[in-house]
C-alpha positions in Angstrom: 5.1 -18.6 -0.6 2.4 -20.1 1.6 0.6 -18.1 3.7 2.5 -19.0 7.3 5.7 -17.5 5.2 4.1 -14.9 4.1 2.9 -13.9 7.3 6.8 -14.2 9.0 7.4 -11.7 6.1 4.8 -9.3 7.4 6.3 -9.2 10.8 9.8 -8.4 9.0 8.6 -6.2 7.2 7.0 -4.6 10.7 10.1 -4.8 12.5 11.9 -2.9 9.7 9.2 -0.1 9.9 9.6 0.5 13.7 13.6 0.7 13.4 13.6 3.4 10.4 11.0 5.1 12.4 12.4 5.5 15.6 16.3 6.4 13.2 14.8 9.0 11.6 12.5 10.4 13.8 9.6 10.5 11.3 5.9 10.4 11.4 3.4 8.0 9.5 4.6 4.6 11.4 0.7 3.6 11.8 -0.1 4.6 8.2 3.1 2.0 6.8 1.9 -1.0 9.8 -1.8 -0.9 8.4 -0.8 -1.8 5.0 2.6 -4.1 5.9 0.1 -7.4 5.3 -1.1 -6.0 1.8 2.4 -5.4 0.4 3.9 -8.8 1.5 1.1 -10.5 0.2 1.2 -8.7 -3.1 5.4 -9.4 -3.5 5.6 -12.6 -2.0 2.1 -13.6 -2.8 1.4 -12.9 -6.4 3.3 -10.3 -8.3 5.3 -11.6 -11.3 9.3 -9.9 -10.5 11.3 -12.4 -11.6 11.7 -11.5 -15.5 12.2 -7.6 -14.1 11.6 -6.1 -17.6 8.2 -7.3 -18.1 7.2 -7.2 -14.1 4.0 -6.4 -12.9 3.8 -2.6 -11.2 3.0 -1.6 -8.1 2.1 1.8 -6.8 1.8 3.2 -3.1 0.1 6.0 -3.8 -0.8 6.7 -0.1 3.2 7.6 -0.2 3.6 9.2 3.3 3.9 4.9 3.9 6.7 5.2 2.2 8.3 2.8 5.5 6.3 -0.1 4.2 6.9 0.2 0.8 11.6 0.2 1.1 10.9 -2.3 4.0 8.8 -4.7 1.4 11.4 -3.9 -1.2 14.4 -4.6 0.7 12.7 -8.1 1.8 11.8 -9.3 -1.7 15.8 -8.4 -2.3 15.1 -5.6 -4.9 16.2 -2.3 -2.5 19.7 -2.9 -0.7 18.5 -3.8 2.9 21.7 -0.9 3.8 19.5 1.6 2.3 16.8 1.0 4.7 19.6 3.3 7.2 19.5 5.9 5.0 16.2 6.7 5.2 15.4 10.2 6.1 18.7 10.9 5.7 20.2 13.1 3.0 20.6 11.7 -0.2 18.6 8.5 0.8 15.2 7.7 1.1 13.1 10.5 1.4 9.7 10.1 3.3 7.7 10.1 0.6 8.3 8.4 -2.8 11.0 9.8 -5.3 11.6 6.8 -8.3 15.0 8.7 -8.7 16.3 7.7 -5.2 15.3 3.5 -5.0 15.1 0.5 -7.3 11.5 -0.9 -7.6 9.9 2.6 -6.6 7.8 2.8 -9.6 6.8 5.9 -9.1 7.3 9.9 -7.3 4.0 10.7 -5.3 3.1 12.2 -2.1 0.0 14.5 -3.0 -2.7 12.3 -2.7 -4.6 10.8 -5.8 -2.1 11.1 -8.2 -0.2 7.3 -7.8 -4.1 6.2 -8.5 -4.2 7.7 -12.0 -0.7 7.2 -12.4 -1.1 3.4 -12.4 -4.1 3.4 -14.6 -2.0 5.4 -17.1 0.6 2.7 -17.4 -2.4 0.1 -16.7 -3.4 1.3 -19.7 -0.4 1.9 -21.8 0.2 -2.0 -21.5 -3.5 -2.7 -22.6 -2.7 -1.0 -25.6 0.5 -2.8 -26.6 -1.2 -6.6 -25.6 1.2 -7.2 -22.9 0.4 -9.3 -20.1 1.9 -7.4 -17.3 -0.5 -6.0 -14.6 -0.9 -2.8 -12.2 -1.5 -2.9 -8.7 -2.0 0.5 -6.8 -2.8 1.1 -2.4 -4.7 4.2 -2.0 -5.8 5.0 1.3 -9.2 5.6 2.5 -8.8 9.2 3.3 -7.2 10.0 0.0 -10.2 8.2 -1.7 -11.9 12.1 -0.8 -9.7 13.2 -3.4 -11.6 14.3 -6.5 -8.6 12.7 -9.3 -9.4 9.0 -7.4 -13.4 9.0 -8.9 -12.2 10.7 -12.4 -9.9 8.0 -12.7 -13.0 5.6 -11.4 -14.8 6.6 -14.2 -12.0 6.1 -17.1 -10.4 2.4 -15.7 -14.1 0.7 -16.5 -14.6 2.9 -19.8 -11.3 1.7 -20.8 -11.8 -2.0 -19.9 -8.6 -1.9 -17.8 -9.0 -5.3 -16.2 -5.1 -5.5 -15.6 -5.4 -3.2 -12.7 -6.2 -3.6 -9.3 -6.4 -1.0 -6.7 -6.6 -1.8 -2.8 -8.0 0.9 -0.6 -6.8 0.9 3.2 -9.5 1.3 4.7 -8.4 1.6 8.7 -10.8 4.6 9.2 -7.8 7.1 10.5 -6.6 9.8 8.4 -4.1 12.9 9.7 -7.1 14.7 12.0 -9.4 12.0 13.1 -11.7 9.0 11.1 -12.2 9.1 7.5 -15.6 8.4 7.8 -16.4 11.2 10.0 -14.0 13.9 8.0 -15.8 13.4 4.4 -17.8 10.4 4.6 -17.3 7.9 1.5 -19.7 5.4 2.5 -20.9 2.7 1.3 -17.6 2.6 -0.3 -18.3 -1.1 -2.2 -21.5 0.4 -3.6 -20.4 3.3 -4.8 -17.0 1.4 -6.9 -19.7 -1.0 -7.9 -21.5 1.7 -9.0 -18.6 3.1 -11.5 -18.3 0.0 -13.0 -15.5 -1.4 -11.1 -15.8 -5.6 -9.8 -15.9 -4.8 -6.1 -13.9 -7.6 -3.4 -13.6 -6.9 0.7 -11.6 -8.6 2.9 -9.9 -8.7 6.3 -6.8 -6.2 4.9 -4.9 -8.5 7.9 -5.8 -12.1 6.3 -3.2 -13.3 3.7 -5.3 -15.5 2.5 -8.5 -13.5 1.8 -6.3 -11.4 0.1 -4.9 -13.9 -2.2 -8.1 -14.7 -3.1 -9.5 -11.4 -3.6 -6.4 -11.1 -6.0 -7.1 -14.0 -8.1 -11.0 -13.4 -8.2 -12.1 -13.0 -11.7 -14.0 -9.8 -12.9 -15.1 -10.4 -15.9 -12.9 -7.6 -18.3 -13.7 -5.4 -15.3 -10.7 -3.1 -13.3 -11.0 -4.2 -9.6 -11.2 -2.6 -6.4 -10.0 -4.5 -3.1 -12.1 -2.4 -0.3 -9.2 -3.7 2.8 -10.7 -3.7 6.2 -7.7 -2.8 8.4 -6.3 -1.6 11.8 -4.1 1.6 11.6 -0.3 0.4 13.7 -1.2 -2.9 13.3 1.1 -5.1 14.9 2.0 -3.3 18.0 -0.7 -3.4 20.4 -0.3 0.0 21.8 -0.7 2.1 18.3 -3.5 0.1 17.0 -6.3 2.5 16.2 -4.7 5.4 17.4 -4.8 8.7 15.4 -1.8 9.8 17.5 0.6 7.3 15.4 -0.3 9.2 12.6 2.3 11.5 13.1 3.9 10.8 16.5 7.5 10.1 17.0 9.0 6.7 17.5 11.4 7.4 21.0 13.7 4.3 22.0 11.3 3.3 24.5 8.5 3.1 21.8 10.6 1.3 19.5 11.7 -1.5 22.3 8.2 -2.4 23.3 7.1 -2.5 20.0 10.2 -4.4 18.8 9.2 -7.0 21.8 6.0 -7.9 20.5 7.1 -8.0 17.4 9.6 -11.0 17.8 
């Protein structure tokens, strides 16, 4: 796909977010809009899914956007789109990631830091057996405070995983106020650069700065995407608001956002 298709994507993948939000009642609907430009890009960008037994991986390890991840699936035609009405819902999707309960959820996580490692581990499981197939993982900025994320800085570059690629949402808002301010991880860039890791930021918004930060070559080096984006991005009224962290999606929520979103 081409960027313009990729970005008509992105706001399907948006609309689907606001409807299982405002079904279930759930929180997190800023948390899976921040990162809705990242995932289409990555399925309908670059991943390799068509041979589905040697596909590429990816991991959503910031799992409580969970939203963004069945929306993304159900698009690209792996998750039934009729699941997408069970989420929430007994015996469907749960809010954050089970790999029992959904095809193409590669993956249980929810405590934060462990989808990170748990990528590098099958990162480096195909490095061992020569295969070709690569790991992508999305952590989120605030769960870059977690101590497992910099242990498992340290082993990607010692282990010359260059078939894995992590992208860090960075939109600055975590559950009780801006990442920055909470436990300050900047210069983020520096410090990845710093562990040995080939370093890319872009405009987390921009298809096609993220293609290219994809395809940029590292030199036998793991990468780190540092993405520059806008928590509820898409719908004007929760853009950069910590209140859509956990807020509820009400009918008149869900209508204006479903407006602008058309």
């Amino acid at each position: 796909m081409n960027t313009e298709q990729i970005a008509v994507v992105s706001r399907r993948i948006r609309q689907e977010i606001i409807g299982m939000a405002y079904r279930s009642g759930g929180p997190h609907v800023g948390s899976a809009l921040s990162c809705a430009d990242i995932l289409a890009t990555l399925y309908f960008g670059r991943m390799q899914l068509d041979e589905w037994d040697s596909r590429d991986i990816f991991i959503l390890s910031k799992a409580h956007a969970s939203m963004a991840l069945y929306a993304t699936l159900a698009a690209r035609g792996i998750l039934p789109p009729w699941l997408l009405e069970q989420y929430c819902c007994e015996n469907g999707l749960p809010g954050h990631l089970d790999m029992q309960t959904g095809h193409g959820v590669e993956c249980s996580a929810g405590s934060l830091g462990h989808g990170f490692n748990i990528g590098l581990g099958m990162a480096y499981g195909f490095k061992a057996k020569g295969s070709g197939r690569r790991v992508y993982a999305l952590v989120g900025d605030g769960e870059s405070q977690e101590g497992s994320v910099w242990e498992g800085a340290m082993f990607a570059p010692s282990m010359g995983l260059d078939n894995f690629t992590a992208i860090m949402d960075c939109n600055n808002l975590q559950g009780y106020g801006r990442a920055t301010e909470i436990c300050s991880f900047e210069p983020v860039a520096e410090k990845w650069r710093a562990f040995g890791w080939h370093v890319c930021e872009v405009d987390g918004h921009d298809h096609a700065a993220i293609l290219a930060a994809l395809d940029e070559a590292t030199g036998g080096k793991p990468k780190m995407i540092i993405a520059r984006t806008i928590k509820g991005k898409g719908v004007s009224y929760m853009e950069d608001q910590l209140i859509w962290h956990y807020y509820i999606v009400t009918s008149q929520h869900r209508d204006a956002a479903l407006k602008e979103l058309a």
